[in-house]
DRENDO-1510 file (C-alpha; in Angstrom, 1 decimal, always signed):
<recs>
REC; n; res; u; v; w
REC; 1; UNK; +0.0; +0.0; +0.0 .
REC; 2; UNK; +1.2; +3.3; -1.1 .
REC; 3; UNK; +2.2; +6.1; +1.8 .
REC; 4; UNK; +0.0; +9.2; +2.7 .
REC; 5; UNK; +1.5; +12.8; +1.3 .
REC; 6; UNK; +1.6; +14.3; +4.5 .
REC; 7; UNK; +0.5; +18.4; +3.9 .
REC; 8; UNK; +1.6; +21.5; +6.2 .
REC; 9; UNK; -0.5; +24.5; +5.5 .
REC; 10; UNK; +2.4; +27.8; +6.6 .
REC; 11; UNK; +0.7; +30.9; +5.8 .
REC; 12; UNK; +3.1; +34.0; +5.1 .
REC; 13; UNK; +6.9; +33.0; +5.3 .
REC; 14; UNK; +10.1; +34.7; +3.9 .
REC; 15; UNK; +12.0; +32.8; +1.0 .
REC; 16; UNK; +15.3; +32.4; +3.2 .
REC; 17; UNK; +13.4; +30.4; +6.2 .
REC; 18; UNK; +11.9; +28.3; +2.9 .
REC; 19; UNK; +15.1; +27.5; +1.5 .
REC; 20; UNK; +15.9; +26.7; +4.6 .
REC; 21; UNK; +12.7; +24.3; +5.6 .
REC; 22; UNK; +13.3; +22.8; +2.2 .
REC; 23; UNK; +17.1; +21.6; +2.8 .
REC; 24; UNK; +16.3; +20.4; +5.9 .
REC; 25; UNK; +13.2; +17.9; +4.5 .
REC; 26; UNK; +15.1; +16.8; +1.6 .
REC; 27; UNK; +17.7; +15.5; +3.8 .
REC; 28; UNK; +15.5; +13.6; +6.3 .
REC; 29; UNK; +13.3; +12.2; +2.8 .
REC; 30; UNK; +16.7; +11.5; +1.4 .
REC; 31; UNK; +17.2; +9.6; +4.7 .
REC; 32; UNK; +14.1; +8.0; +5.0 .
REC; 33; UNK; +13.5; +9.8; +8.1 .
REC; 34; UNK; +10.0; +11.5; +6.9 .
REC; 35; UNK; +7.8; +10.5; +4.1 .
REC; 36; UNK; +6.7; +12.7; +1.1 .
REC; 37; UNK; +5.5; +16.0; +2.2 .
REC; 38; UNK; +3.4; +19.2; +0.3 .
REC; 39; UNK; +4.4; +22.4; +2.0 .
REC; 40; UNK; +2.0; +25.1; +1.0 .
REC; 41; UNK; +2.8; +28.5; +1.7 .
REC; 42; UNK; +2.7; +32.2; +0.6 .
REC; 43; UNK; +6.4; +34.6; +0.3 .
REC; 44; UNK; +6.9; +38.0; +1.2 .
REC; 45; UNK; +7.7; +39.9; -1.3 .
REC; 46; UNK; +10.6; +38.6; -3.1 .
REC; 47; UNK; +12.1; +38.1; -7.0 .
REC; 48; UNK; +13.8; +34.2; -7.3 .
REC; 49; UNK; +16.7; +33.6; -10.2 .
REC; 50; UNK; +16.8; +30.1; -11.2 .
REC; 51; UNK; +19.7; +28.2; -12.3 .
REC; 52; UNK; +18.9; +29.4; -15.5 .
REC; 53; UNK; +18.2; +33.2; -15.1 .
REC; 54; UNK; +19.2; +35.7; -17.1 .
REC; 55; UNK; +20.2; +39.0; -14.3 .
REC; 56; UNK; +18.6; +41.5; -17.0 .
REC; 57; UNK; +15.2; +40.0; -16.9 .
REC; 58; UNK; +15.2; +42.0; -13.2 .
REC; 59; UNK; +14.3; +45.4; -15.2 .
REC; 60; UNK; +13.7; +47.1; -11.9 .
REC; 61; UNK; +16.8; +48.8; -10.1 .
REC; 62; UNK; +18.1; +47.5; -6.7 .
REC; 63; UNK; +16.8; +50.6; -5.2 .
REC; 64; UNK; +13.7; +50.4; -6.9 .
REC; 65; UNK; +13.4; +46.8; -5.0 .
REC; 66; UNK; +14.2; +48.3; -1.7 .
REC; 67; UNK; +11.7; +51.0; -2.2 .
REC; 68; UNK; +9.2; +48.6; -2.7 .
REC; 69; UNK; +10.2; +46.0; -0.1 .
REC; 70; UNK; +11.3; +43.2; -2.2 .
REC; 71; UNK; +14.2; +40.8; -1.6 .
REC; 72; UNK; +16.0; +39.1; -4.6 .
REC; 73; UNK; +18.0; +35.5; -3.8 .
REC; 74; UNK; +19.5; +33.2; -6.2 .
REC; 75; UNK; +18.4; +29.6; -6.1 .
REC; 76; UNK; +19.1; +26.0; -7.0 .
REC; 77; UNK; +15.8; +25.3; -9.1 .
REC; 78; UNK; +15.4; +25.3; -12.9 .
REC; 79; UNK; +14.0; +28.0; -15.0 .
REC; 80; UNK; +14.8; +31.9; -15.3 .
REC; 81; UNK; +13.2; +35.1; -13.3 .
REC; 82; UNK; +10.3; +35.0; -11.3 .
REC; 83; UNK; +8.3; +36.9; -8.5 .
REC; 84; UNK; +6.8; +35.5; -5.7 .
REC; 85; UNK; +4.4; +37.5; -2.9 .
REC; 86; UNK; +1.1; +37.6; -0.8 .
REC; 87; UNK; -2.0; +36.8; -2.4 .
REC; 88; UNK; +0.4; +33.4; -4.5 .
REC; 89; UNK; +0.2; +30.0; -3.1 .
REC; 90; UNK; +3.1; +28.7; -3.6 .
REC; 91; UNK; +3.5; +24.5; -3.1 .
REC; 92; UNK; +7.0; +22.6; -2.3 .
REC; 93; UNK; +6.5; +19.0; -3.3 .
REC; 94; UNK; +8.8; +16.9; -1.4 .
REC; 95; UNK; +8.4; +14.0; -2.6 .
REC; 96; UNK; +10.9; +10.7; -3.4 .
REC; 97; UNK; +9.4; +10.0; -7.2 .
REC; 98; UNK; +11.2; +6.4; -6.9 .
REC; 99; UNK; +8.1; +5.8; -4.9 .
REC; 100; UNK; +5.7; +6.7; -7.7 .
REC; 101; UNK; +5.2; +4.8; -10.8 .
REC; 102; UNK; +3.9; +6.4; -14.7 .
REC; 103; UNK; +0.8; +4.4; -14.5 .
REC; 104; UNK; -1.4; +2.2; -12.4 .
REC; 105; UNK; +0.7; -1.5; -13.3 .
REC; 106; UNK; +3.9; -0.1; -14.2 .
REC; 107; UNK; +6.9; -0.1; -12.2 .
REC; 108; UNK; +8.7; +2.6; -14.0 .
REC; 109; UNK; +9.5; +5.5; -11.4 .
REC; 110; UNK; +8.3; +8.9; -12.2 .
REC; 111; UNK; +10.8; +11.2; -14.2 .
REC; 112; UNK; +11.3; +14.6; -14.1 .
REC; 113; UNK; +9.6; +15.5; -17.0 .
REC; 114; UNK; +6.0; +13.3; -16.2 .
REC; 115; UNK; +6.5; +14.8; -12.8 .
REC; 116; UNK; +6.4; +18.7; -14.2 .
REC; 117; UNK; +3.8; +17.4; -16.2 .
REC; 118; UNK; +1.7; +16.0; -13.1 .
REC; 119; UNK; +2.4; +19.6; -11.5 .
REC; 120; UNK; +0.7; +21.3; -14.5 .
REC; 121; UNK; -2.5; +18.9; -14.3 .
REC; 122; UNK; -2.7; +19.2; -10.4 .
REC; 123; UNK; -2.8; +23.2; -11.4 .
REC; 124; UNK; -5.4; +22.8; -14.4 .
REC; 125; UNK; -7.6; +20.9; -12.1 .
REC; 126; UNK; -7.3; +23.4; -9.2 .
REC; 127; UNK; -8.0; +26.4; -12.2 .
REC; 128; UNK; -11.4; +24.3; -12.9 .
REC; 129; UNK; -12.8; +24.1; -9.7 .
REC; 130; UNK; -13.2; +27.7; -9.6 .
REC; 131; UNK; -14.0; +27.6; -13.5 .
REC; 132; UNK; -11.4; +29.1; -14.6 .
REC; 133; UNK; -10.0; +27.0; -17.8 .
REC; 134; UNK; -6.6; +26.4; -18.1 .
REC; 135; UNK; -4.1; +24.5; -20.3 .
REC; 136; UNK; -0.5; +24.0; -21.0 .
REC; 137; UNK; +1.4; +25.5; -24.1 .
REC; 138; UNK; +3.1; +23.6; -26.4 .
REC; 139; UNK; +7.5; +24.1; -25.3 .
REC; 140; UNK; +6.6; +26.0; -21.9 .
REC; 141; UNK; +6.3; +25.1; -19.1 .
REC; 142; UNK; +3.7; +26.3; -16.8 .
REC; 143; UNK; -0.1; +26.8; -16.8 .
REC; 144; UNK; -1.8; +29.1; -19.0 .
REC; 145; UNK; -5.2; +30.2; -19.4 .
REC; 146; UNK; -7.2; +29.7; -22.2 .
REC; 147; UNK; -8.1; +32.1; -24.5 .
REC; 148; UNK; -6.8; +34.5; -27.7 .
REC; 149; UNK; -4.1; +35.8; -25.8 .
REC; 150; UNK; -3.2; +33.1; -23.6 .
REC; 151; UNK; -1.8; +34.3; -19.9 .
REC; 152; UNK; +0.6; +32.6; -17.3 .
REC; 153; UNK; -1.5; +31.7; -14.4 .
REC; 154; UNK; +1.3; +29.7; -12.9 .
REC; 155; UNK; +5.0; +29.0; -13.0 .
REC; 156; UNK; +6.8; +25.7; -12.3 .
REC; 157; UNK; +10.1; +25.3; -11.5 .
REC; 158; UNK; +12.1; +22.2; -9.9 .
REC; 159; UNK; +15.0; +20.7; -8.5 .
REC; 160; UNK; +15.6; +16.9; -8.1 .
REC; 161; UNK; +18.8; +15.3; -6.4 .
REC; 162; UNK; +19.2; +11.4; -5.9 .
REC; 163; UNK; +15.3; +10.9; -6.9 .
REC; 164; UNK; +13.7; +13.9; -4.6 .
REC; 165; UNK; +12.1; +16.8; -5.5 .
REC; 166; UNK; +12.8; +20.5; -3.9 .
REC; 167; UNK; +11.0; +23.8; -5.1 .
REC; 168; UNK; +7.8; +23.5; -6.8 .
REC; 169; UNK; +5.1; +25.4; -7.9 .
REC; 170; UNK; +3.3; +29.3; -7.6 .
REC; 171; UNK; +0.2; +29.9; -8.1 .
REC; 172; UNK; -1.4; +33.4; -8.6 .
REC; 173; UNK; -4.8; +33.9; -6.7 .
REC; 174; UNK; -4.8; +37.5; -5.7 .
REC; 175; UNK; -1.8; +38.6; -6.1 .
REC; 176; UNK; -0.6; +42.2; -7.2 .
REC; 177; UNK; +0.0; +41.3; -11.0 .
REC; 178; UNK; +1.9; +45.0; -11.0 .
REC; 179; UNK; +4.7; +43.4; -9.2 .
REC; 180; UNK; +5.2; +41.1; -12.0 .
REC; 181; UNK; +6.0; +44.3; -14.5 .
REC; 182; UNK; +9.7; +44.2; -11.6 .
REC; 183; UNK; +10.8; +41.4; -13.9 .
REC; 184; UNK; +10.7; +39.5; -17.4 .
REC; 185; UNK; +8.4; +36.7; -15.9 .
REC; 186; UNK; +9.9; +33.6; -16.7 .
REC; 187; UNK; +12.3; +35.1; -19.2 .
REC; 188; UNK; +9.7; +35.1; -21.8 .
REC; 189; UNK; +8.9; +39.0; -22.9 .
REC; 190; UNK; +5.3; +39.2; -24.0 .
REC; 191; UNK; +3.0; +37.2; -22.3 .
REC; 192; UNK; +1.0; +38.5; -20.0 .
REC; 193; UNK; +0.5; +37.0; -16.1 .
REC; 194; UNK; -3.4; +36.9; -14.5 .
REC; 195; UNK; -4.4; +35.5; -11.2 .
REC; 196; UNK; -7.6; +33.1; -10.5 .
REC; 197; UNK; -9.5; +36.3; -9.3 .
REC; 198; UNK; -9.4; +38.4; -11.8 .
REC; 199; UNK; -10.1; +35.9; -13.9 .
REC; 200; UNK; -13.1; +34.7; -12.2 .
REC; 201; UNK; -14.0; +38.2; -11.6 .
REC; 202; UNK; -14.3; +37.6; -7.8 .
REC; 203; UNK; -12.4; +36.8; -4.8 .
REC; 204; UNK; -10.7; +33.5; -3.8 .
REC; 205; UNK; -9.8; +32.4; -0.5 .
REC; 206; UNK; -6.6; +31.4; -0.1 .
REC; 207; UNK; -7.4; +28.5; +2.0 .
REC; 208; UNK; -10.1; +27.3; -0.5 .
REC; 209; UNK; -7.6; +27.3; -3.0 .
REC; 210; UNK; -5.3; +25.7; -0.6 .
REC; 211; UNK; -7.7; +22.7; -0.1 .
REC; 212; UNK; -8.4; +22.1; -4.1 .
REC; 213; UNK; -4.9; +21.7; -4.9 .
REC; 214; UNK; -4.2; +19.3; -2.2 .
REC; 215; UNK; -7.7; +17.2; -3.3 .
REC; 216; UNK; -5.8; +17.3; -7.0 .
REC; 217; UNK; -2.5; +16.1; -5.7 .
REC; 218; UNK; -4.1; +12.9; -3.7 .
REC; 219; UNK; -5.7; +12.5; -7.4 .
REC; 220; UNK; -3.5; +13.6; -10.1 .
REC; 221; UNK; -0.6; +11.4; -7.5 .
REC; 222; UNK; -2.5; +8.8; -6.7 .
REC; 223; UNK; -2.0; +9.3; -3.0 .
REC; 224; UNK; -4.1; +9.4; +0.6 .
REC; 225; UNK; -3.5; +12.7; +2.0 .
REC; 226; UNK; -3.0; +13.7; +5.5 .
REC; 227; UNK; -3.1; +17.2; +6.9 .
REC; 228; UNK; -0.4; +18.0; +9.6 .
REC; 229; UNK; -1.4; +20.6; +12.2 .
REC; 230; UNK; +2.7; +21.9; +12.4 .
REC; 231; UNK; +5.8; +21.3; +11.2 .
REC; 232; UNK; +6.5; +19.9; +15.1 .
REC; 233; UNK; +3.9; +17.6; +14.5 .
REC; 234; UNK; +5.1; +16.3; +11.3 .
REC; 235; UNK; +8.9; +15.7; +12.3 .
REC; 236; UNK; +8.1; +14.9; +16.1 .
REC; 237; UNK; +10.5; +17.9; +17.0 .
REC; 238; UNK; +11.4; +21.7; +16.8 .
REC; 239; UNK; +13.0; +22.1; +13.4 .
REC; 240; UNK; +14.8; +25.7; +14.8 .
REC; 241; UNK; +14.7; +27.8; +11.2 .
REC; 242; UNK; +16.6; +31.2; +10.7 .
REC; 243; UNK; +14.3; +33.7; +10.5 .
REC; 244; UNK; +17.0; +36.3; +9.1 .
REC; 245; UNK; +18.2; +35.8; +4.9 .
REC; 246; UNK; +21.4; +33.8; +4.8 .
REC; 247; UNK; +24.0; +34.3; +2.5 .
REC; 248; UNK; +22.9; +34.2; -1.6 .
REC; 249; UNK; +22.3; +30.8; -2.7 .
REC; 250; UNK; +25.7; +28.6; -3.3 .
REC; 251; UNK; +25.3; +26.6; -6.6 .
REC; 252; UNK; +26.2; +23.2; -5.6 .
REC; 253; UNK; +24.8; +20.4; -7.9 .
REC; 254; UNK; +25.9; +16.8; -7.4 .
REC; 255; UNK; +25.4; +14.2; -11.3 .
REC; 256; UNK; +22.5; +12.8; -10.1 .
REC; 257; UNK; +20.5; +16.8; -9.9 .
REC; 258; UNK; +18.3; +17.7; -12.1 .
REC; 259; UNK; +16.8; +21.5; -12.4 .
REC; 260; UNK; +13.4; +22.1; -14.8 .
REC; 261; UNK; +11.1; +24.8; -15.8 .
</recs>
């Protein structure tokens, strides 16, 4: 019998203490020491540079980012530019994909590219319960919605070392779509970035949203899922995170990683 996706609910956290939380889960899945986790959270302000990132696709100034209260940090997951703030639900997967399988009967493990793709469904479904439709584009990554001029709804990017998964998804509900106009979203000038509300012309809770995508992950992943009060309760101790930004991200990347978006 397949385990549970146990699922921590955060609220409003700084990208450092995430980095953070996420290195210290991916060593104790890595270990075998907890079993597949979904963090869900929302990020202050802050503008994320991928492995892939291209520096000038920050158009705002660095004083233009300390005016408006945004951090920027370099990270270890695929893909270019992207902003990440209030009003996003953003989703940290940390999950060992040796433990999944490509279909029900099969006992090839779950690559990195049928896992993006899984990522993208859980976020089309999510998009449909509030009927908003959405759909992937053809050599992007991402979710889109659907229409003449399609828009970027959400962003994907990943990291996987020795089988487990770090970094995730963001998806916008309310968030200040101005903030995106900082950056080159995604590196790809052009096309334009919507949230769920405006495009179903009302507002979304956040915890409503919260509770579709984790219904779409138990289905689009096959898995039970179990709600964890606290991070406490979920490793059976304090974890102790930094509340203050570290250092910029240090690219370290063993063979076995893989970065996608």
């Amino acid at each position: 019998m397949q385990s549970a996706v146990s699922v921590v609910q955060l609220g409003l956290v700084d990208y450092a203490t995430a980095l953070e939380l996420q290195r210290t889960l991916v060593e104790l899945r890595k270990a075998g020491e907890v079993g597949d986790v979904l963090v869900l959270l929302e990020h202050t302000p802050v503008i994320t540079l991928g492995r892939n990132a291209d520096a000038k696709h920050v158009v705002a100034s660095d004083e233009v980012l300390r005016r408006r209260g945004v951090e920027r940090f370099e990270c270890d997951r695929g893909g270019d530019v992207t902003f990440h703030g209030p009003g996003q639900l953003v989703g940290y997967p940390i999950f060992d994909l040796r433990g999944f399988t490509t279909a029900v009967g099969e006992r090839r493990t779950l690559g990195a590219v049928e896992y993006v793709r899984r990522l993208e469904e859980v976020l089309i479904r999510t998009c449909a319960d509030f009927a908003v439709v959405a759909a992937r584009i053809p050599g992007l990554t991402g979710v889109w919605t659907e229409r003449r001029k399609p828009a970027k709804i959400a962003a994907i990017g990943v990291h996987i070392s020795r089988g487990v998964t770090s970094h995730g998804f963001a998806l916008n509900v309310t968030t200040d779509l101005e903030c995106f106009n900082l950056i080159v979203p995604c590196g790809i000038a052009g096309k334009p970035v919507t949230s769920l509300a405006r495009e179903a012309g009302r507002e979304i809770p956040m915890q409503d949203v919260s509770e579709s995508v984790t219904r779409n992950f138990g289905r689009v992943f096959g898995r039970q899922i179990l709600w964890v009060e606290t991070l406490d309760a979920l490793l059976g101790r304090a974890v102790g995170l930094p509340m203050r930004a570290p250092e910029p991200e240090r690219h370290v990347a063993g063979e076995t990683d893989t970065f996608w978006a």
